[in-house]
Every structure is written in structure tokens, then in C-alpha cells.
N, C-alpha and C positions, 0 to 999 in steps of 0.2 A: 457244830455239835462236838463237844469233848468224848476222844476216845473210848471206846469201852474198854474197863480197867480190867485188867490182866494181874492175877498174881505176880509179884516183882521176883520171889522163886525161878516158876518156872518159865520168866524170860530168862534169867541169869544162864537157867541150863539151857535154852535155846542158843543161847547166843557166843555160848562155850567159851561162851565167854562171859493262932484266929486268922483266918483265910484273910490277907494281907492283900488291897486291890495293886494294881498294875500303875507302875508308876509310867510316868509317859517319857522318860527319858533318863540313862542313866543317873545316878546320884553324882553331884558333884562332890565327886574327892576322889585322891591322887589313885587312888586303887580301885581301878574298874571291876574285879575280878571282886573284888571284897566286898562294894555298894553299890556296884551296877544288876540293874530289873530287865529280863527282858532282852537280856543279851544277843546278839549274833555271832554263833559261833560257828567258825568253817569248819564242817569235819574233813579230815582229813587232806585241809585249805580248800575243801571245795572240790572232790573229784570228779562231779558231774562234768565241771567248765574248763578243766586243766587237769596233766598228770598226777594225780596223785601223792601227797606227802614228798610233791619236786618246789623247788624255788619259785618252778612258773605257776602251781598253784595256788603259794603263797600272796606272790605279788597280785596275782588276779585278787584273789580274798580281800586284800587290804585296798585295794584300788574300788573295789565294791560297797566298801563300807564296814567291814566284818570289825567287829569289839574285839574277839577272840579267835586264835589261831590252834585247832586239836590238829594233834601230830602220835605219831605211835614211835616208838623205837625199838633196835634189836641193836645189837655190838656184831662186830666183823671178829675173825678171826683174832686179828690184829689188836685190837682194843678200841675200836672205831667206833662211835655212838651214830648211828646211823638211823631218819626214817624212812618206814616201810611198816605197812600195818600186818601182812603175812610172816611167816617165817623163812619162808622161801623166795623167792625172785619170781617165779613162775609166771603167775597172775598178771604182773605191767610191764616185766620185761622181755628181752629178748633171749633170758637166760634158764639155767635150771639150778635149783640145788638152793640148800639152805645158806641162812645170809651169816650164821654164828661160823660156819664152815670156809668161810669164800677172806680172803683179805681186801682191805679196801679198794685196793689196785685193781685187783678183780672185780669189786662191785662197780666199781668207775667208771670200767669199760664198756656198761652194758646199756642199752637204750632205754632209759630208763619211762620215755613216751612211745615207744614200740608198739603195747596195746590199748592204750589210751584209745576210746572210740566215742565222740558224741549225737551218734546215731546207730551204733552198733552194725555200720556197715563200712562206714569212714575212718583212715586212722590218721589223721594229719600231721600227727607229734611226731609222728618216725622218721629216722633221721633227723631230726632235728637240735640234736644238740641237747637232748635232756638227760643230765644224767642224776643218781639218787644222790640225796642231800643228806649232810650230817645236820645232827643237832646243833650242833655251834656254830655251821654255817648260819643256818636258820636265826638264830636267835642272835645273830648279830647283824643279819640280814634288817630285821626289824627290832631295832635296839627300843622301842619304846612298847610295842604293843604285848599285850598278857599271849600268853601259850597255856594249853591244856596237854599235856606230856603225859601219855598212857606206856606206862610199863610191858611191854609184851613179851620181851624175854627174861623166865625166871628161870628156867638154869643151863648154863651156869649165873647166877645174879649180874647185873650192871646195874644193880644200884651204885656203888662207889663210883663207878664211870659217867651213871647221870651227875651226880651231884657235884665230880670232877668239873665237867662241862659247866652248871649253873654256878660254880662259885667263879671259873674262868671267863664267864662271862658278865658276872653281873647279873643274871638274872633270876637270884633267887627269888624276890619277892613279887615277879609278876608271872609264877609260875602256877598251875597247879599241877599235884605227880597224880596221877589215875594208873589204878590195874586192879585186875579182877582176884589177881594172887593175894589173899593175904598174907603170906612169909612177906611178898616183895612191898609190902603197904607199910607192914612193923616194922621191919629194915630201913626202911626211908623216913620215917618218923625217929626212928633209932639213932641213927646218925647224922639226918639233917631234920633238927625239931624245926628249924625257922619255912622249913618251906613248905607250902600248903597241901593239904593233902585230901582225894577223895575218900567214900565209904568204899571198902573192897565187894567181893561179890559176897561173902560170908558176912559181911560186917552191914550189909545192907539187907539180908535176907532177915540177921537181926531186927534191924530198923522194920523190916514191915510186920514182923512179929509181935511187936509191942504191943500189949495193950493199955489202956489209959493210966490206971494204976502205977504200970511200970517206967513212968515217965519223970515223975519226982527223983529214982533212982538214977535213970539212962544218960549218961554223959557221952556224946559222940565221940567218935576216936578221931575222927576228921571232921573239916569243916564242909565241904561238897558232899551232896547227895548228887553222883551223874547216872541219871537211872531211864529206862526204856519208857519211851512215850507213852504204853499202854499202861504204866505201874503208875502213871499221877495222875489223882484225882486232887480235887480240895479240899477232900476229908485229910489226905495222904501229905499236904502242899503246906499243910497248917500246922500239922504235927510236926513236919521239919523247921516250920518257921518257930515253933514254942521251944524246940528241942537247939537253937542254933546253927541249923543247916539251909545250905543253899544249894537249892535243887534247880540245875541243867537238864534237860531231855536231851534225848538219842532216840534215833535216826531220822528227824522229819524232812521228807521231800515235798510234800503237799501242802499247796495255800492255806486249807478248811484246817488242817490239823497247825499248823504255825499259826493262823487267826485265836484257832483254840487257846492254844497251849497259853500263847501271850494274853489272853485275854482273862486267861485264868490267874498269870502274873508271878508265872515260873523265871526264876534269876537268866537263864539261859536258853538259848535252842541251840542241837546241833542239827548241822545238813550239810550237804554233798551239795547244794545248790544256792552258794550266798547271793546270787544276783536275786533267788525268787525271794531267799527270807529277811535281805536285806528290802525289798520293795513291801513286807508286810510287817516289820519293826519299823520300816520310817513310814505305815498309813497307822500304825497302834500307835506312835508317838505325838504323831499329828492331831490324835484326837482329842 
């Protein structure tokens, strides 16, 4: 059973951050991100199964099967494009203190699977050698696969710092930029027009406001709609597809709601757990 729909609003503040069927397996062509249905995408490479937004979550992800890889970033003191979906170390390290305030040297030192737990009572990853990944390690880590790159620090801005990183590496075009700021949305559209970009939290609150009418008029500012699993229905899923938009969900960790979402024939899922949502995109593919 598909979700019960949620104003797409008042998730945004929670989180303070023609019905087209399901195709059964990406589109063939070179841009996954652009023609692929149905997606797997690891949030935050999958934190359930690995450290979090580290290399070894990455590698797990892509070893899983994942289409696409969602990462968060903040910059270090230094100018370091670094991810970490907090703003602080707190939460998966061994450390304290915000990550805009620390230098990379500093962040490098720190355990970066210290609280990594997949039972909440186990920590296995400590000591282990994990420490936090830049952007550019990442993205050249996996030189071919698409990335979902969520803006999380807006001031002081790193946009010039993202876009530094994707033109040094090449990967402007299998990126998309996601954040809930819209300064930091119109700034990266501003000065990088080529690289793809989601709806912000303002600019999607737009999007659910519409009514039919205002639709002949409404030109997207982006081409992703990445909006909270309770805000799609296929009243919601059709309007994006009339309007040009391709709608990802967030946060799904449950089978019934991944069976949903895909079946309803959303561009994307994300989750913390690519091994379960990878095993219910490769039974929806199979069909």
C-alpha cells in the first residue's frame, strides 16, 4: 500500500531540512541520472551496512548494485570539500566540534567508524582505519557512477569549492547538486548552469502548491524533484512528469514502502539499506 501523503511543506519543516508505469529496468542511455526509472540510490552510501558518507560505505553500495551514490558535504576550515551529513563530527565520530571550524588534518585524525553500530549494541568499524572522505576522493573513487551531492553548508557558501572539485574531476555531468537552501540552489545554477540541479526546499513547496491551471505557466528551476516518501502520490508523480521533473524519494528503509514507491514508478529511491532495496529493484525489474 502506498504511503499516506503528507503535505510536502510540513515535511520540509520537519526535516529542517499522466501517471507514467514503471519501467522494468533503467533506460538505455549513457546518463543514468537523466533516463533511468526506478533507481537505487544509497543514502548516504548506505549507513545502515557501513560508516556512513566513508569510502567503505561507498564501496559496499556499488558492490550491491546501487545506480546512484547520495553524499552530503560541508568544507573544512582549510577549504576541504569534505562528506559528512551533520555539521558537527559528533554523531559518527570520535570527535567534537563543527567540521567548517576543524582543518582537514584535524578531521583525518578522527575515527571516522567509531560509532558506526549495526545493532546498536556492536561497533565493529572502531579502530578500523576509517577515516572521513572528501568529495574528490569519492568521485574519483568511482569514476563512472552518477552521485547525488546535497549542499549542507550554506554559510559561509562552498559552492565555488563544489563546483572546483566537479570540474577537477570530471564529473560534472553525472552529478546532481541537492539542498534545502535556496541562496545555495541559485548560486550553483548561477555559476555552474551545466550541472544538474534539484528543487530546493522553497522551490518545492512551490511545486506542491500548484494548481492545475498554473501549470501552462510553471517552468521548473531544476530538473530533480528529491522529495520525502510521504509527499508522492500519483496524482503528485504525474504533475512532475507533465512539468519535466524527475522525482527520487527519501528515506525508505522498508520492503512494502520500496515495493510501493517502485511500483508506483518514481525515477529513484533513497535508503540507508542498498542490499534490501537493491533485492526489491532487481524483483520490480524481473517482472
Amino acid at each position: 500500500m502506498t504511503p499516506r501523503l503528507i503535505p510536502l511543506a510540513l515535511l520540509l519543516v520537519a526535516c529542517g531540512a499522466d501517471d507514467a508505469p514503471a519501467t522494468k529496468a533503467p533506460a538505455a542511455c549513457a546518463d543514468v541520472l537523466a533516463c533511468g526509472t526506478g533507481l537505487a540510490i544509497a543514502h548516504r552510501g548506505g549507513g545502515a551496512l557501513a560508516p556512513e558518507e566513508t569510502a567503505e560505505a561507498m564501496d559496499n553500495a556499488v558492490a550491491l548494485g546501487a545506480d546512484v551514490l547520495e553524499l552530503d558535504v560541508h568544507r573544512t576550515s582549510d577549504g576541504v570539500v569534505v562528506c559528512m551529513h551533520d555539521d558537527t563530527v559528533d554523531r559518527t565520530t570520535n570527535g567534537t566540534g563543527k567540521i567548517k571550524d576543524k582543518t582537514f588534518t584535524e578531521l583525518r585524525a578522527l575515527d571516522a567508524g567509531y560509532r558506526f553500530s549495526p545493532d546498536g549494541a556492536s561497533f565493529p568499524r572502531r579502530g578500523a582505519g576509517v577515516v572521513v572522505a572528501t568529495l574528490e576522493e569519492l568521485l574519483l573513487r568511482h569514476p563512472t557512477k552518477p552521485f547525488s551531492v546535497e549542499l549542507k553548508q550554506s554559510a559561509p557558501s562552498i559552492v565555488d569549492d563544489v563546483i572546483a572539485v566537479l570540474r577537477a574531476t570530471g564529473a560534472s555531468k553525472r552529478v546532481v547538486v541537492a539542498s534545502f537552501s535556496d541562496v545555495a540552489i541559485a548560486e550553483m545554477r548561477q555559476k555552474a548552469p551545466d550541472v544538474a540541479t534539484s528543487l530546493s526546499a522553497g522551490e518545492m513547496v512551490t511545486f506542491t502548491a500548484l494548481e492545475t491551471e498554473d501549470e501552462a505557466t510553471y517552468r521548473a528551476p531544476g530538473g530533480f524533484l528529491q522529495a520525502p516518501v510521504n509527499s508522492i502520490d500519483a496524482d503528485r508523480l504525474a504533475r512532475a512528469r507533465r512539468l519535466g521533473l524527475r522525482v527520487q524519494v527519501w528515506t525508505v528503509n522498508d520492503r512494502a514502502t520500496m515495493d510501493a514507491m517502485l511500483e508506483l514508478g518514481v525515477d529513484g529511491v533513497m535508503s540507508d539499506d542498498p542490499r534490501l532495496l537493491g533485492e526489491a529493484v532487481a524483483a520490480h525489474r524481473a517482472r
